[in-house]
Backbone bond lengths (Angstrom), bond angles and torsions (degrees), N, CA, C in turn:
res aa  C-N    CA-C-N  psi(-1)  N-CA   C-N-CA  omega(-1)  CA-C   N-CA-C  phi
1 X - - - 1.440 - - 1.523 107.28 -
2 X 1.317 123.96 131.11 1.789 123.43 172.93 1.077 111.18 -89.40
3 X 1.247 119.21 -167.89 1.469 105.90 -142.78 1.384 103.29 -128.86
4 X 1.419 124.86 22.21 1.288 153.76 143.28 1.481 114.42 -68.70
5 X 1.589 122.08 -62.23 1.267 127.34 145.80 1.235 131.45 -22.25
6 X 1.406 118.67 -54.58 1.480 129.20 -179.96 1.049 106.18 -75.66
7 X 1.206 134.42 -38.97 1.506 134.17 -174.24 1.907 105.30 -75.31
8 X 1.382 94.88 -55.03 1.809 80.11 170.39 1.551 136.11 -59.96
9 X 1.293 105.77 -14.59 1.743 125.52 -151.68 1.982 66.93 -97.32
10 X 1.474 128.22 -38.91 1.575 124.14 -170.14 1.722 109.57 -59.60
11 X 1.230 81.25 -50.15 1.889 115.14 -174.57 1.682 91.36 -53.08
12 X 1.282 109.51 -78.26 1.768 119.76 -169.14 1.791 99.25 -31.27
13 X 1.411 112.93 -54.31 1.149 131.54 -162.86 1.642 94.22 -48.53
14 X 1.328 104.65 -87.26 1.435 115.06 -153.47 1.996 89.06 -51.07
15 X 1.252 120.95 -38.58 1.584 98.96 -169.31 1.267 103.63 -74.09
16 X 1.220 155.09 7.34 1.597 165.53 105.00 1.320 114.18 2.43
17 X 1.807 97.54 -69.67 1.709 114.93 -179.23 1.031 111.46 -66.56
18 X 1.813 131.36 -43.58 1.031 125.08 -175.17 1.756 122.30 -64.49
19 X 1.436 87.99 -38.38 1.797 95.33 163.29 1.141 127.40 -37.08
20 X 1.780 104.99 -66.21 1.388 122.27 177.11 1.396 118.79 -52.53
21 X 1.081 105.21 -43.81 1.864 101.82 170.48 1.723 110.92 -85.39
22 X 0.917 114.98 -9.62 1.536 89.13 168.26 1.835 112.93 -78.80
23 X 1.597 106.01 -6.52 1.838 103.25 -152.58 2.093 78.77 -100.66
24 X 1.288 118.85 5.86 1.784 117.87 170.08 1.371 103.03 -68.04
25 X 1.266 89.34 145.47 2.084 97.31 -175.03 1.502 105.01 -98.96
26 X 1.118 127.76 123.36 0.941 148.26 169.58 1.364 109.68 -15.07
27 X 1.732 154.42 157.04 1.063 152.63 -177.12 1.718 87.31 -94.62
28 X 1.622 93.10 143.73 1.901 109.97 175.97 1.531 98.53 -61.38
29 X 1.290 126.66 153.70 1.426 141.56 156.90 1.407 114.77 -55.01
30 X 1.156 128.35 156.65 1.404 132.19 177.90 2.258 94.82 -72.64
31 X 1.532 116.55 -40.84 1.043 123.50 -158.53 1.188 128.62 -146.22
32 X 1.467 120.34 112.43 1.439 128.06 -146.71 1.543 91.09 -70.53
33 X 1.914 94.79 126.41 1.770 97.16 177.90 1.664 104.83 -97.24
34 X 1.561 112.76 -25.84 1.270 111.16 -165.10 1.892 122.60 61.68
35 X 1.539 112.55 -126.31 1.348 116.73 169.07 1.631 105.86 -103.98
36 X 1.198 105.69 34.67 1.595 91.54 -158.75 1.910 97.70 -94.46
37 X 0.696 107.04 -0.93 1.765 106.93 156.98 1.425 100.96 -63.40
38 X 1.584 104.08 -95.67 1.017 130.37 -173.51 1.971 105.84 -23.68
39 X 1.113 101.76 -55.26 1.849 104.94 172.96 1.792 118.41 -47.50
40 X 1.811 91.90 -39.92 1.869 81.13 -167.90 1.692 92.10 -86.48
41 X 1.294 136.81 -18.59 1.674 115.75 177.53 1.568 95.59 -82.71
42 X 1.071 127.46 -18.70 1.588 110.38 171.23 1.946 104.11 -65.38
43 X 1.144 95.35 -60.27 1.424 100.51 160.42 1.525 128.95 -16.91
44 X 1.323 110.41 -70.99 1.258 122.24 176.39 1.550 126.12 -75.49
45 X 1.142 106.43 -9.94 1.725 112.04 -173.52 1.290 99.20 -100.64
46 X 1.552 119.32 -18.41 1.989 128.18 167.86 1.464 89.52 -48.86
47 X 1.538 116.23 159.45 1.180 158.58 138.41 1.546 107.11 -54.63
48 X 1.446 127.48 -70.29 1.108 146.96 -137.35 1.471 80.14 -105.06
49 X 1.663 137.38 -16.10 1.498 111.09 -167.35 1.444 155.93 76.09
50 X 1.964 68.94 -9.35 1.734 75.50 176.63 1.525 113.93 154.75
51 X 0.961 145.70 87.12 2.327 121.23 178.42 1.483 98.24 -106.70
52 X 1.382 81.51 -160.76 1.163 121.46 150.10 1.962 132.88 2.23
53 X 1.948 92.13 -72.54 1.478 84.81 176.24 1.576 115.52 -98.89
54 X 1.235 112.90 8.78 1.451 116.87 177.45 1.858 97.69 -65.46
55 X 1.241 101.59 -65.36 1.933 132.22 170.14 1.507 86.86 -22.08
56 X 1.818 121.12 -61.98 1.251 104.78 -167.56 1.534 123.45 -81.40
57 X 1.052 101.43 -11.51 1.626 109.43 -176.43 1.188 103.09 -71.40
58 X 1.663 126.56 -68.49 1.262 125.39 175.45 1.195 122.17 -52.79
59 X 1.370 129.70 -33.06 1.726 114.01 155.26 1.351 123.32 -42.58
60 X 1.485 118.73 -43.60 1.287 118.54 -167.72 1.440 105.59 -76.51
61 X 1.539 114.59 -24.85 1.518 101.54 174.64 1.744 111.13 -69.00
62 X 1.472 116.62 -39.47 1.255 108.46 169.45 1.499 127.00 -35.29
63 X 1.646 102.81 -51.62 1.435 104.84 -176.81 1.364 99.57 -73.58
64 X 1.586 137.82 -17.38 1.637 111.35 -167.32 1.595 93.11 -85.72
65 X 1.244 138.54 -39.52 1.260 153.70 166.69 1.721 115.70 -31.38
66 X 1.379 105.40 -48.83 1.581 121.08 -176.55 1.625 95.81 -62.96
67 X 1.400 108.00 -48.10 1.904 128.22 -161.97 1.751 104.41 -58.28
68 X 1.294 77.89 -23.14 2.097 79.85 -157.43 1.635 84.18 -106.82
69 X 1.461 141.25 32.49 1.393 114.85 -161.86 1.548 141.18 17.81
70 X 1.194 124.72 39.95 1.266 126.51 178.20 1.695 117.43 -122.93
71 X 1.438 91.38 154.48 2.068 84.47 -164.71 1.837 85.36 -95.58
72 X 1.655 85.42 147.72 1.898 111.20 169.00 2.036 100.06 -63.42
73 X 1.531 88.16 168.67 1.726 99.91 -156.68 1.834 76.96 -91.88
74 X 1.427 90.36 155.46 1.427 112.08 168.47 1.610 140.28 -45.34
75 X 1.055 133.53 71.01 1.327 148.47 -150.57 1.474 107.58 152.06
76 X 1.595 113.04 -68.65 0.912 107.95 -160.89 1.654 140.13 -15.15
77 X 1.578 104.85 -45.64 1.584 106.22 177.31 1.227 105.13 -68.83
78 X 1.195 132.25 -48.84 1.506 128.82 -161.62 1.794 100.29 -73.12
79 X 1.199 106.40 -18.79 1.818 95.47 159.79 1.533 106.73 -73.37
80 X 1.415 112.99 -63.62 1.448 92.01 -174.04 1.148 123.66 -73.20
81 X 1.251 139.78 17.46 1.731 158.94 144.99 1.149 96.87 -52.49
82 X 1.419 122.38 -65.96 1.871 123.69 -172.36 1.603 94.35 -61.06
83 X 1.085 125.72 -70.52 1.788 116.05 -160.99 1.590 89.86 -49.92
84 X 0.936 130.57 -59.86 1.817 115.20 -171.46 1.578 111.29 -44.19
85 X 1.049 105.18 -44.59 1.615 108.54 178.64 1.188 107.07 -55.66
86 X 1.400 115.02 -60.10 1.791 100.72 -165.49 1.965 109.83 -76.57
87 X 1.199 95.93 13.88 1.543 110.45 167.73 1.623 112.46 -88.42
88 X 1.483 97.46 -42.10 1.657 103.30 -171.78 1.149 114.70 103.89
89 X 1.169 124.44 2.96 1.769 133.41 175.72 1.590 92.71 -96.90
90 X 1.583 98.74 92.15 1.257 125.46 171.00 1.562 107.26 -61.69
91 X 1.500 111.19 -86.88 1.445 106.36 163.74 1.339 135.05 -14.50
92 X 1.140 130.93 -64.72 1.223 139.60 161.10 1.751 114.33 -33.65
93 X 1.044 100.27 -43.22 2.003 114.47 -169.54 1.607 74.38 -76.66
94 X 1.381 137.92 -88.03 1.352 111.72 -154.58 1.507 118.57 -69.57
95 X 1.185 116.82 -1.53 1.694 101.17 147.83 0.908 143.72 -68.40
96 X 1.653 115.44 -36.12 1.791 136.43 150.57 1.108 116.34 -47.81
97 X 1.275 142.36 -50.61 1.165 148.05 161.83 1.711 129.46 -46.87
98 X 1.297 84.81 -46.15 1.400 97.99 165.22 1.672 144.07 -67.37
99 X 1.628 78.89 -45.13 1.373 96.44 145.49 1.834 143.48 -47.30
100 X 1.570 102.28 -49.89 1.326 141.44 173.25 1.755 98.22 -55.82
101 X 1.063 110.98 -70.01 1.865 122.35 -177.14 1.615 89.34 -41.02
102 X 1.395 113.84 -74.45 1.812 117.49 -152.63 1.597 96.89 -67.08
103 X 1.276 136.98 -29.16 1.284 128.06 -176.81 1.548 107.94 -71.36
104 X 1.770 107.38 -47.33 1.351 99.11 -178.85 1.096 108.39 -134.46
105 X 0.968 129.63 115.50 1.856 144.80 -151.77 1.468 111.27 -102.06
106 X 1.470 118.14 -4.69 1.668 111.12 158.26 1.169 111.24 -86.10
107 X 1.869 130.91 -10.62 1.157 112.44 -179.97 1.530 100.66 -122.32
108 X 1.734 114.63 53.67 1.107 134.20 -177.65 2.007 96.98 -94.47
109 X 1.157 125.26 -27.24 1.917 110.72 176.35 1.794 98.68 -79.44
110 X 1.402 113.31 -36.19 1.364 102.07 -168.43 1.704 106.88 -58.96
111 X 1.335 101.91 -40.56 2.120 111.34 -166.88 1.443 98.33 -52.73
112 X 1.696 107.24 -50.63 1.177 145.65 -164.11 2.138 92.68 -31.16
113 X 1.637 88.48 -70.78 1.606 92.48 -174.54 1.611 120.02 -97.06
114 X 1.538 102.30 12.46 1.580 87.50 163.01 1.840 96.22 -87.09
115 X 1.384 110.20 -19.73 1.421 91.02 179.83 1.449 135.16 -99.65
116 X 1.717 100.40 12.11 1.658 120.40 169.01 1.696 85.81 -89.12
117 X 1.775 141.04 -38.76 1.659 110.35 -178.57 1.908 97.05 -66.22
118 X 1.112 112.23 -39.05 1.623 92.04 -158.86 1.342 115.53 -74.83
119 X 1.299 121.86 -20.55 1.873 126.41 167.96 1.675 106.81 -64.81
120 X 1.552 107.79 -45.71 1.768 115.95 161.68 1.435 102.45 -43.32
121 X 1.190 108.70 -80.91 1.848 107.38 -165.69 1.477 107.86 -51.45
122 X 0.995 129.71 -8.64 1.183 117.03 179.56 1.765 129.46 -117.40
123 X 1.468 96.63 15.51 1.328 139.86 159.74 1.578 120.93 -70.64
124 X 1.006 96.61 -77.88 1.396 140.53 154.99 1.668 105.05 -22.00
């Protein structure tokens, strides 16, 4: 074999390997994101901040999330806690919230006092 040969038969090789590892699947996420990016800059580029189908979008990521057994990324409820709020589905906000505390328990003082203003406001 010359050594033109060997060097291409080297060449062929490595563009082989490189193939083969590009067709590897990516490692799973720790946390099913779904569209939920894409939802909070839709979110944020609203006027209004938020309705209705945001509320429904992020449900449906819950349920695709529930389907695949994997838990939503950190925030998430306490976002869709706020869109319930500016809905007025009080209840709901302290279920999100509540939720949010027991899932992630370092940001259990913050839940803590958005949900000492909303038991206030609703005193009040």
């Amino acid at each position: 074999m010359t050594s033109i040969q060997s060097r291409s038969l080297a060449l062929l090789a490595c563009v082989a390997g490189l193939a083969l590892a590009g067709c590897a699947s990516k490692p799973a996420g720790l946390y099913y994101w779904g569209d939920y990016q894409k939802q909070v800059y839709a979110e944020l580029r609203s006027e209004s901040g938020g309705g209705p189908e945001q509320i429904i979008a992020l449900e449906k990521t819950v349920q695709q999330a529930r389907s695949q057994s994997k838990p939503l990324p950190p925030g998430f409820h306490a976002n869709l806690g706020l869109l319930y709020l500016g809905q007025g589905k009080i209840d709901q906000v302290v279920q999100e919230f509540e939720t949010e505390k027991a899932l992630f328990p370092e940001g259990a003082s913050f839940m803590d006092f958005l949900l000492r203003k909303i038991k206030g406001e609703q005193k009040s």
